[in-house]
N, C-alpha and C positions, 0 to 999 in steps of 0.2 A: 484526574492525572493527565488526560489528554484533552486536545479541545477538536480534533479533526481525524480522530480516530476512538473506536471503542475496542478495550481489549475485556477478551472474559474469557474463563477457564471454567470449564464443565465436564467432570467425567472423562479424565485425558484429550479434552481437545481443546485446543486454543484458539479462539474467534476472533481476526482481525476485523472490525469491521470500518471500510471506508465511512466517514461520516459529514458527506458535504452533501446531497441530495440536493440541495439546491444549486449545484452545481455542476450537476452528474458527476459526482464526487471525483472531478478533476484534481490531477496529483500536483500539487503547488509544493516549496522549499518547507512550509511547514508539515503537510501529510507525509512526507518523504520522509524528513526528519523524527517522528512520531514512529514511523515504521519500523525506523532504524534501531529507534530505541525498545521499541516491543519485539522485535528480534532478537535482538541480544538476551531479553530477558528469555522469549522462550528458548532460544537455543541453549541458555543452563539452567530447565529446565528438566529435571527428571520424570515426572511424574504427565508432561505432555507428550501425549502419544501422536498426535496428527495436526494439523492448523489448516484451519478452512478460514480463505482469505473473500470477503463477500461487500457489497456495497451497500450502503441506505437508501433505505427506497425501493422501488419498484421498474425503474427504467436504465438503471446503469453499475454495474461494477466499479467501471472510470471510465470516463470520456477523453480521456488521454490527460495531457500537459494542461494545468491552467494558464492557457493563451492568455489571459489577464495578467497574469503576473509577470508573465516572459516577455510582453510586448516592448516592458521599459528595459529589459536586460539591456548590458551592452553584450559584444558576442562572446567577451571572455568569459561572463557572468553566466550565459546561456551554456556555454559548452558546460559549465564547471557545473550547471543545473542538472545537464543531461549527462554527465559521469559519475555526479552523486546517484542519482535515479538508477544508474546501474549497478553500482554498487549495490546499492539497497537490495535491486533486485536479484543480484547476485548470491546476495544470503539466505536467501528465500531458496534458492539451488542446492545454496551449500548445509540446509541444515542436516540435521539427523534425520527428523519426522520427515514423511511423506508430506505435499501439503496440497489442498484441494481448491480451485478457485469456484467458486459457487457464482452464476455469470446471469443477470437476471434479464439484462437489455446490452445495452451498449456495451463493449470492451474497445475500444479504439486506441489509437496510437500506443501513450504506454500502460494503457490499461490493458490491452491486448499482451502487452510485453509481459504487464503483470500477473496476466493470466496464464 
C-alpha cells in the first residue's frame, strides 16, 4: 500500500514505520504524503488505542528534510513543502490517541519536529 512508509496494527497500536534507512529515513513530499494518509486512517480508527511513530534501521528516526529533493525546489515549492510537513505534523497533535516516538539515533531538524 505504501512505498516509504510501513503501517501495521497490532493489539491497539498502530506502527508508523519510517522506511528509507538508506536514507536516514529523511522526510521527502512522498513520506509526508504517506503519513498523511495513515493518519487519517488511524484517526477513524476505533479500535487503535496508541501509535508509536519509529524509523528503519538502527541509526535514525529522520534525519530531517530530504535535502535531495528540496535542493531543485523553487522557494514557493519549499515553503509549500515545509507547510505540508506541518500539517502533517499537526495531526499527529491533533489525534485522539496518545502517540509515542520511538527515537533510535538521529532525530534532526523535522524529524526532531516529528518527534
Amino acid at each position: 500500500m505504501y512505498e516509504n512508509i510501513l503501517f501495521e496494527k497490532k493489539d491497539g497500536v498502530a506502527y508508523l514505520t519510517l522506511n528509507r534507512p538508506d536514507r536516514l529515513n529523511a522526510l521527502n513530499s512522498a513520506v509526508l504524503k504517506e503519513l498523511d494518509d495513515a493518519l487519517a486512517a488511524i484517526d477513524g480508527d476505533a479500535e487503535i488505542r496508541v501509535l508509536v511513530v519509529r524509523g528503519a534501521g538502527e541509526k535514525a528516526l529522520a534525519a530531517g528534510a530530504d535535502i535531495t529533493e528540496m535542493q531543485s525546489m523553487e522557494a514557493e515549492a519549499g515553503m509549500a513543502f515545509g507547510a505540508f510537513g506541518q500539517k502533517v505534523f499537526a495531526k499527529i497533535e491533533a489525534l485522539r490517541q496518545p502517540s509515542i516516538a520511538m527515537i533510535p539515533g538521529f532525530a534532526l531538524g523535522g524529524g526532531c519536529e516529528l518527534a
